[in-house]
Structure formats: structure tokens, C-alpha cells
C-alpha positions in Angstrom: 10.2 -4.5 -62.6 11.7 -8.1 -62.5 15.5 -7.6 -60.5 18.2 -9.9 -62.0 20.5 -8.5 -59.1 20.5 -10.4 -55.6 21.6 -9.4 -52.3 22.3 -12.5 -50.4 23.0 -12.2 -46.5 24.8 -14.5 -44.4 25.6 -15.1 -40.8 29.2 -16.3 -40.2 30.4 -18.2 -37.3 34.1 -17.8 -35.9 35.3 -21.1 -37.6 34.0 -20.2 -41.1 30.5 -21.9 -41.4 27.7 -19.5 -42.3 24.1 -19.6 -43.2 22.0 -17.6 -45.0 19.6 -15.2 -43.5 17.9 -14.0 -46.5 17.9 -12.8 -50.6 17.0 -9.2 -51.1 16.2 -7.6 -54.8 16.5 -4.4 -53.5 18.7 -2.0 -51.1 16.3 -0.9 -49.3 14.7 -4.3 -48.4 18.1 -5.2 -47.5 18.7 -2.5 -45.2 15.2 -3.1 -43.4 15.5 -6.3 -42.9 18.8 -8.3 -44.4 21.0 -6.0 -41.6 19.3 -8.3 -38.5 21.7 -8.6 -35.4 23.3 -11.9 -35.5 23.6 -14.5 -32.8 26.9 -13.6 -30.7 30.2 -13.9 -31.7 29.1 -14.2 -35.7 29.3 -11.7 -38.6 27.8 -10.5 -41.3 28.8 -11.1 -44.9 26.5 -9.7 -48.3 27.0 -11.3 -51.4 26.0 -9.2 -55.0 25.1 -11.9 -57.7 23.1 -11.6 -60.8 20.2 -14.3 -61.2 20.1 -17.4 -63.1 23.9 -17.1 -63.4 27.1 -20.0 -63.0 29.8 -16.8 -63.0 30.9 -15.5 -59.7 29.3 -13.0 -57.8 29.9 -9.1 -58.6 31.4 -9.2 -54.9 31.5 -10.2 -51.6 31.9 -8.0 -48.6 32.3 -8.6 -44.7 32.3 -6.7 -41.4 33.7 -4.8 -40.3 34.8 -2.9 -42.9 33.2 -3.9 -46.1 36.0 -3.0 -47.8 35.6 -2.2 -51.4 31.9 -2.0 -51.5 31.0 2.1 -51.8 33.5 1.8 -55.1 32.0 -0.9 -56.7 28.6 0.1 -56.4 29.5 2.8 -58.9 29.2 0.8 -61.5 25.7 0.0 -60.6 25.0 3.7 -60.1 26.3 4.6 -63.8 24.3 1.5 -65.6 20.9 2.3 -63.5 20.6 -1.0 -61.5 20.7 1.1 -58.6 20.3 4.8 -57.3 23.2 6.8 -55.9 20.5 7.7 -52.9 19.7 3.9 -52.7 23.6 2.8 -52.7 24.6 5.8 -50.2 21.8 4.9 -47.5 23.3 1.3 -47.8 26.8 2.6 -47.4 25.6 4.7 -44.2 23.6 1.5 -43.0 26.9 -0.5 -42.7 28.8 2.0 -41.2 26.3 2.9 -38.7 26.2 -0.9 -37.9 29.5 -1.2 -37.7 29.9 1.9 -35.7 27.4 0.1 -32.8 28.8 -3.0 -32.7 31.8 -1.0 -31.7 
């Protein structure tokens, strides 16, 4: 199945600058190996964005809390581009990172 959606990880230092760390076409590919420690004292941020695309991204979320992310994968959930096991497992994944770097 060719994925149009694009999970794009980045590693964000404490004045701003980030890098990439890698492009995912699936959750669990993301979870497995997009949610890689950092170097110290940086964070993670995932990016949602459809392919071949100049609009914005569907979102952007950032530890700690990822605020906003579990609600807008619904919509992803109701139109199929993801399953509600798929987006709960990556809901879990952040929390249980977050949890640990606690």
C-alpha cells in the first residue's frame, strides 16, 4: 500500500535547533525505531504531514506532553489512514516515554 502520510522525527536542542532523525510511513515503525533516546538535554518533536504536499503539516507535537495528539488522531481513525490499535499503542509509547524520562 503506497502511504501519503509521514511521520517525521526530530531531535531538538535547548536553543531551538533540531535535526531530523528519521521519516516513518507507519506507527508502528515509528514506535520501533523513530522513539530513539536523544543526546542529553534535547527533545523530541513528531511532525504528521501528507506527501508531495506545500500545506502545513496535520500537526506538530513535543515532549513532554504531546499535547493534542490522541484527539487528532481520531480523524485518522474515522477515514482509515490508521487503526485505533495502531494510534493507541503510539499514544501509550509517548506516555511511557515520557513517564521514564521522568
Amino acid at each position: 500500500m503506497f502511504r501519503r502520510l509521514y511521520w517525521v522525527t526530530e531531535q531538538v536542542d535547548p536553543m531551538g535547533r533540531s535535526r531530523v532523525g528519521g521519516v516513518y510511513t507507519s506507527i508502528p515503525d515509528l514506535i520501533h525505531h523513530g522513539l530513539v533516546n536523544q543526546g542529553q538535554n534535547e527533545t523530541l518533536r513528531i511532525t504528521l504531514t501528507k506527501l508531495d504536499s506545500d500545506k502545513e503539516p496535520f500537526g506538530t507535537w513535543s515532549e513532554p506532553y504531546f499535547e493534542g495528539l490522541e484527539t487528532r488522531l481520531e480523524e485518522f481513525i474515522r477515514t482509515d489512514e490508521f487503526s485505533a490499535e495502531h494510534c493507541k499503542a503510539l499514544v501509550d509509547a509517548l506516555r511511557k516515554r515520557t513517564k521514564a524520562a521522568a
